[in-house]
C-alpha positions, -999 to 999 in steps of 0.1 A, spaced: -356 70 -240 -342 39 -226 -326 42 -192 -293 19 -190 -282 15 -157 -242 16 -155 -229 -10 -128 -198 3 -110 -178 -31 -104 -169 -40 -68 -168 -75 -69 -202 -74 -71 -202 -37 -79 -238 -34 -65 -228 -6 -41 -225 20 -64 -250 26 -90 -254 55 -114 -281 58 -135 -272 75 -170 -299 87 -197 -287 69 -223 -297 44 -254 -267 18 -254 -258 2 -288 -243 -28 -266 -235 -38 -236 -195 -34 -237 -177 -19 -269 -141 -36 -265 -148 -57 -299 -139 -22 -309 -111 -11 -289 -86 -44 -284 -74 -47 -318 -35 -32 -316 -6 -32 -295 -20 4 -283 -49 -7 -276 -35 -32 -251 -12 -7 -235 -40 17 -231 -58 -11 -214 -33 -16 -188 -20 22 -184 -60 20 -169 -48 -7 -145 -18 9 -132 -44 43 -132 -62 23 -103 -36 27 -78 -29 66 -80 -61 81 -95 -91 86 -82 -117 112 -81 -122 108 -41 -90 108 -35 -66 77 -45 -62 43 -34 -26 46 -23 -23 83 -23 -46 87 8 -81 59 14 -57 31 19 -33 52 47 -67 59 70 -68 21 74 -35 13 75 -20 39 97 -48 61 112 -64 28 124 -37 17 145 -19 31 174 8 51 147 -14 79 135 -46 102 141 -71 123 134 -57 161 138 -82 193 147 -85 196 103 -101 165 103 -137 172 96 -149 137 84 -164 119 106 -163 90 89 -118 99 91 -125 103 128 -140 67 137 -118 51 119 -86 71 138 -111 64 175 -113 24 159 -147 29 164 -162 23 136 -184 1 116 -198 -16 82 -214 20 73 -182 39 78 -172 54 35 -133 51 39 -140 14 41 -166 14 15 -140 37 -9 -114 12 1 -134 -18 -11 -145 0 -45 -110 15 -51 -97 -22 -47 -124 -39 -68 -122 -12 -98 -83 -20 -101 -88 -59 -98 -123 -51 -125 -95 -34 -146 -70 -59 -144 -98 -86 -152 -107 -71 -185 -74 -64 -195 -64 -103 -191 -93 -112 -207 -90 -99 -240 -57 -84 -248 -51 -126 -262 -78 -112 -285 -53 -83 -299 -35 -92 -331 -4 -76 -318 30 -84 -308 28 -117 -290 58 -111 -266 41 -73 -256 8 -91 -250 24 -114 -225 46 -89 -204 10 -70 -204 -12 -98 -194 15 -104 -165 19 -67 -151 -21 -69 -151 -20 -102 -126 7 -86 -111 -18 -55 -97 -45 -80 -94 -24 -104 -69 -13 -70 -51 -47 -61 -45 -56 -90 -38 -30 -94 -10 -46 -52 8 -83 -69 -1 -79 -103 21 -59 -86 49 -81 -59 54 -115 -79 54 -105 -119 49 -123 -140 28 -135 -118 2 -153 -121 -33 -126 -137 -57 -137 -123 -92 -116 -133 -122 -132 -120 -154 -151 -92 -165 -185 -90 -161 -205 -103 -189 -241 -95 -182 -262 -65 -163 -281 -90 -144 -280 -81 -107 -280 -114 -98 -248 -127 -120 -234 -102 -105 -237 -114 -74 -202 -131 -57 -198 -151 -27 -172 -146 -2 -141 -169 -8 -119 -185 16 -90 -166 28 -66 -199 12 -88 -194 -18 -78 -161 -21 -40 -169 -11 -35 -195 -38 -52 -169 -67 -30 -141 -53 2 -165 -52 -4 -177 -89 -10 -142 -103 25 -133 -85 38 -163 -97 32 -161 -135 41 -123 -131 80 -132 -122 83 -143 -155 80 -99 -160 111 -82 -172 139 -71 -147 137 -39 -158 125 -12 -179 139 18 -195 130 54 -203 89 58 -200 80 24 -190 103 29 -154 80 25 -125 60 -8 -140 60 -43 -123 89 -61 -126 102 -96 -122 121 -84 -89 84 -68 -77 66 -105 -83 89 -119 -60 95 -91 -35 55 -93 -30 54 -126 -29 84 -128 -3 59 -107 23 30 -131 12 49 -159 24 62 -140 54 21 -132 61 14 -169 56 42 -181 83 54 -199 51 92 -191 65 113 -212 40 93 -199 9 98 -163 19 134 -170 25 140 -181 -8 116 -155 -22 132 -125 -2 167 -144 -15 158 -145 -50 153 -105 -46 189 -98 -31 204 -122 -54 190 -119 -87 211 -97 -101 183 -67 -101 203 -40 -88 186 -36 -58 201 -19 -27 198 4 -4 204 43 -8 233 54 11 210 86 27 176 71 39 160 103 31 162 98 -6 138 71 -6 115 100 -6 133 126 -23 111 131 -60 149 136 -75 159 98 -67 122 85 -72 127 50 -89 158 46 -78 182 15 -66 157 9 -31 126 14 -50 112 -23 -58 83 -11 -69 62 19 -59 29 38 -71 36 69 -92 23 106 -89 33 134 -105 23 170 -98 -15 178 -108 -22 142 -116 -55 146 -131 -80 125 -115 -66 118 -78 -87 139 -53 -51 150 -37 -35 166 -66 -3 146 -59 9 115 -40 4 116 -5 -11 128 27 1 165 28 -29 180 11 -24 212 34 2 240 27 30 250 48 4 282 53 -17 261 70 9 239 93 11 274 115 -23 281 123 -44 246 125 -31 210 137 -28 190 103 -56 161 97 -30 132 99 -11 136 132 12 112 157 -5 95 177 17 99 207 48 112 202 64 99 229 59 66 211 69 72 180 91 102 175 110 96 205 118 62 205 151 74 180 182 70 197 207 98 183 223 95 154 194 76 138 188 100 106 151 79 101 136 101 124 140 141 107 135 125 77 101 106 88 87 139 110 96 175 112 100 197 140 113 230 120 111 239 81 115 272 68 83 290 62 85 297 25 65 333 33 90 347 55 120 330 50 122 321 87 125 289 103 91 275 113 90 255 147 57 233 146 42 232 182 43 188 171 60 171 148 45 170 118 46 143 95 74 149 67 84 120 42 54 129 11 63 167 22 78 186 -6 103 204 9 116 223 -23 81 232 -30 70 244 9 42 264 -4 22 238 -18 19 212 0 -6 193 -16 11 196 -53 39 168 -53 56 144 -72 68 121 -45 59 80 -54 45 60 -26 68 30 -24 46 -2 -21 79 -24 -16 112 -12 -9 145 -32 -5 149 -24 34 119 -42 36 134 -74 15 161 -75 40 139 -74 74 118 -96 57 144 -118 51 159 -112 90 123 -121 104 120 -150 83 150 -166 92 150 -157 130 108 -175 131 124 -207 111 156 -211 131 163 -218 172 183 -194 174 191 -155 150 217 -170 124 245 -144 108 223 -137 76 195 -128 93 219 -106 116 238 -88 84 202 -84 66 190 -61 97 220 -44 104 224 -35 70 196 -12 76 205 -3 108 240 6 95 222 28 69 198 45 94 228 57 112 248 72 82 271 40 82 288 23 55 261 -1 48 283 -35 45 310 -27 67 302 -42 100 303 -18 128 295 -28 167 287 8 176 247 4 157 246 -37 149 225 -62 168 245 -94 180 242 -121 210 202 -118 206 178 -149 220 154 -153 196 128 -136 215 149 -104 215 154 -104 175 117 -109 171 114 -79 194 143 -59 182 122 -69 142 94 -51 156 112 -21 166 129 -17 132 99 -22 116 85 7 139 111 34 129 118 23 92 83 27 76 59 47 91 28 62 67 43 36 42 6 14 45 30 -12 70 15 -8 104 -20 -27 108 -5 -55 87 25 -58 108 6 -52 139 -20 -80 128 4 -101 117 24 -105 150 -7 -102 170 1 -70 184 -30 -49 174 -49 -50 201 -20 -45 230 -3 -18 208 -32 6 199 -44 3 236 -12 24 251 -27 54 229 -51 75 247 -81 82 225 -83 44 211 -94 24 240 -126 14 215 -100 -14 197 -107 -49 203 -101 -80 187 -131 -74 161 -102 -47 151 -82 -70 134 -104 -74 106 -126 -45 89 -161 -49 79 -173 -59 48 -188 -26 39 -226 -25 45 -236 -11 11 -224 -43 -4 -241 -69 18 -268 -51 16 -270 -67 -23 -265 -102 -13 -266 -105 27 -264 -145 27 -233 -144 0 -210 -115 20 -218 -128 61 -204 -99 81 -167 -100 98 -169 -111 141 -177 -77 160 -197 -61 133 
C-alpha cells in the first residue's frame, strides 16, 4: 500500500508530520465539497473553529495566555504546574525548543491555512454572491488577526496566502517576511473586512463584524505609532453607530449571561464541553473549586503586591479580576484562598467544575477602543486634550460604579503633563485587562518589558532577547537559511 504522508500546515507546516496508511485518490477533495452556500459556511465555521478548538488545548482558550501573560511580570507558574516546558516560559527562560511556542506557531498557521483555503475557493461556489463576500471577508478578517499575535510574538514571519497546492517539501518551503510586509497584508485583510456587516442576528452573533475590522485595526495602528490613523480608526468605532458601550457593572464583561453583549467588539466563543478544545471550555480554570483548597492553581499572580494591590478602594476591577473568598460548593461555606486566585473565566454559578464553562474570551472590547483612543491622542498631541481625558475617565468612572458620562472629580484624571497620562495609560491598562492576552504586547509596545518583569522575583532570566520569541526550532529545522533565528536565541 501506498504511504501518503499528510502535511500539517504551519506556514511551512514541516513541523508536524503524520504519516497515515492510506491510498489517496487526489491530493485535496474540495472540487467536491465547495459547490453550495453550505458548503462555504462549513468552510469558514472551520476558520472561526481555529481560535477556540484544539485538541492540545486552544489557541485563545489557554497556548496563547502562557505567552502573553505567564511570560511577563503579570502571571506564573503555580505548584500544579507540571510542564516544564509552562515553567520556562513563566522563568522567561526559555528557548526555540520550548512546545507552547511551537503549539502557538501551529495553532496560528492552521487558522491562517484555514482562512487561506476558504478565500481561495468559496469564488468557486455557485452560491449566493452577497453570502460569498461577507464569507470571504470574515475569513481575512481571522487571517489579519492572526496575523497581527504571529508578527508580535516572533516579527518577520512566513506570509502565506493560498493553500498549498503541492506535497513537495520544498514548495512548501516559506521565507521569513518583513515585519512591514506582514503589516501591510494584515492592514488590507482588516481593511476589505470593514466592508463586514454591523451586526448579526440570532446564530450568527459572535462573527466578525464591521465594528471588529476597525477596532483591530485601531490597536494596529496604535502598535505601528501610526497615531492619526488609530484616532480615526478607534473614532470610527465610537461613532459608527454600532452600539458599542460600556456595561454599567465591569463584572459582566465576563458574566456567560451578558456574553456578546454591548462591550463585546468581538470575542472568541466557548461553550460548555466544546468538543475539540483540550480545556473543555474557554479559559484558564481547568481546575475545580475542589482543587483551589488543597494545591496552588497552575496560573498564579505573580506578585501580588503588584497587581492585586495596586486597587484603590472602591475600584470594583479588582474582585471581579481575582478572588480572595467564594463559597465552596461542597460545604456551603465560604472559602478563603490562602492567594488570590484568578477569577474572571471562573464560573461562579457552576463552582464545582471549574474547567466546564461557557465564558467567551473577548479579543477586543470597547474599554479598550476608548484607551486606545486616550493613548493615541495623548502620543499625537503636546499636551492630554479633553477627548482623550473623557475616553479614560469613562472607564475609570465605570471601574468605580459611576455613571459612566457624568463627569465626576472624585475618580477622573485632569491637570496631567503628558508624561503623567502616558503613565496614568499604563496603569489603567494594568488594572482593566489582565489574563485578557494584553500584557507582553503592551509591555513590548511601550518598552517596558524588560524593566517590568525584572521587579518579579523568580524572572530575573528576561532580557531584551525577551521581546521577541523564537521561531520554534522544529520549523527551522526544515529550511534553516529561510526562517534565521530571532537575536538571543
Amino acid at each position: 500500500m501506498k504511504k501518503f504522508i499528510f502535511l500539517s500546515i504551519s506556514a511551512i507546516l514541516l513541523a508536524s508530520c503524520t504519516d497515515l496508511d492510506v491510498t489517496p485518490t487526489s491530493f485535496v477533495t474540495k472540487e467536491n465539497f465547495y459547490n453550495t452556500d453550505d458548503d462555504a459556511i462549513a468552510s469558514v465555521t472551520s476558520v472561526y473553529a481555529s481560535l477556540n478548538i484544539d485538541t492540545d488545548q486552544s489557541l485563545f482558550g489557554r497556548n496563547l495566555y502562557f505567552l502573553t501573560d505567564m511570560g511577563t511580570d503579570y502571571a506564573a507558574a503555580g505548584v500544579s504546574a507540571i510542564n516544564q516546558n509552562v515553567r520556562a516560559i513563566s522563568a522567561l527562560s526559555y528557548d526555540a525548543n520550548t512546545d507552547r511556542i511551537q503549539v502557538a506557531w501551529r495553532q496560528i498557521y492552521s487558522g491562517i491555512n484555514r482562512a487561506n483555503v476558504a478565500i481561495d475557493n468559496i469564488p468557486k461556489v455557485q452560491g449566493t454572491e452577497a453570502l460569498k463576500t461577507r464569507l470571504i471577508n470574515e475569513s481575512k478578517f481571522i487571517r489579519g488577526l492572526l496575523y497581527f499575535h504571529a508578527v508580535r510574538l516572533w516579527g518577520g514571519v512566513p506570509l502565506v496566502l493560498h493553500e498549498p497546492t503541492s506535497l513537495d517539501i520544498n514548495a512548501l518551503k516559506v521565507n521569513r517576511s518583513t515585519v512591514d510586509e506582514i503589516y501591510t497584508q494584515i492592514i488590507k485583510d482588516l481593511t476589505d473586512a470593514e466592508a463586514l456587516p454591523t451586526t448579526y442576528t440570532g446564530t450568527n452573533v459572535g462573527r466578525a463584524t464591521s465594528g471588529a475590522a476597525k477596532a483591530i485595526l485601531a490597536k494596529v495602528y496604535l502598535t505601528r505609532k501610526d497615531w492619526p490613523n488609530a484616532i480615526l480608526k478607534a473614532k470610527e468605532v465610537i461613532n459608527g453607530g454600532y452600539g458599542y458601550g460600556l456595561f454599567t457593572n465591569f463584572s459582566d464583561i465576563f458574566n456567560k449571561a451578558t456574553k456578546n453583549g454591548k462591550e463585546h467588539i468581538f470575542s472568541v466563543q466557548f461553550e460548555p464541553n466544546l468538543a475539540g478544545n483540550g480545556s473543555s471550555g474557554s479559559t484558564f480554570m481547568r481546575t475545580s473549586f475542589a482543587g483551589f483548597t488543597t494545591v496552588e492553581p497552575a496560573d498564579i499572580i505573580s506578585d501580588v503586591s503588584l497587581f492585586y494591590d495596586i486597587y484603590t478602594t472602591g475600584d470594583t476591577r479588582r474582585d471581579a479580576t481575582y478572588a480572595k473568598q467564594l463559597p465552596n460548593p461542597a460545604t456551603g461555606l465560604l472559602y478563603t484562598f490562602p492567594k488570590p486566585i484568578f477569577r474572571k473565566y471562573l464560573d461562579v454559578t457552576n463552582l464545582a467544575n471549574g474547567s466546564n464553562v461557557a465564558i467567551n474570551f473577548p479579543i477586543i472590547r470597547y474599554a479598550d477602543i476608548l484607551i486606545t483612543l486616550a493613548e493615541a491622542i495623548n502620543e499625537q498631541e503636546s499636551t492630554p486634550t479633553a477627548e482623550a481625558y473623557e475616553a479614560i475617565n469613562k472607564v475609570r468612572r465605570r471601574a468605580f460604579g459611576k455613571p459612566i458620562d457624568t463627569p465626576d472629580a472624585t475618580v477622573d484624571l485632569a491637570l496631567l503633563t503628558k508624561a503623567q497620562f502616558k503613565e496614568a495609560i499604563f496603569t489603567e491598562r494594568t488594572k482593566e485587562f489582565p489574563q485578557e492576552g494584553q500584557r507582553w504586547f503592551d509591555l513590548v509596545r511601550w518598552g517596558r518589558l524588560v524593566s517590568e518583569v525584572k521587579k518579579v522575583p523568580g524572572k530575573s532570566a528576561v532580557s531584551e532577547r525577551n521581546n521577541l520569541y523564537p521561531i520554534p526550532q522544529s520549523e527551522r529545522d526544515q529550511n534553516p537559511d529561510g526562517l534565521p533565528q530571532n537575536d538571543g536565541y
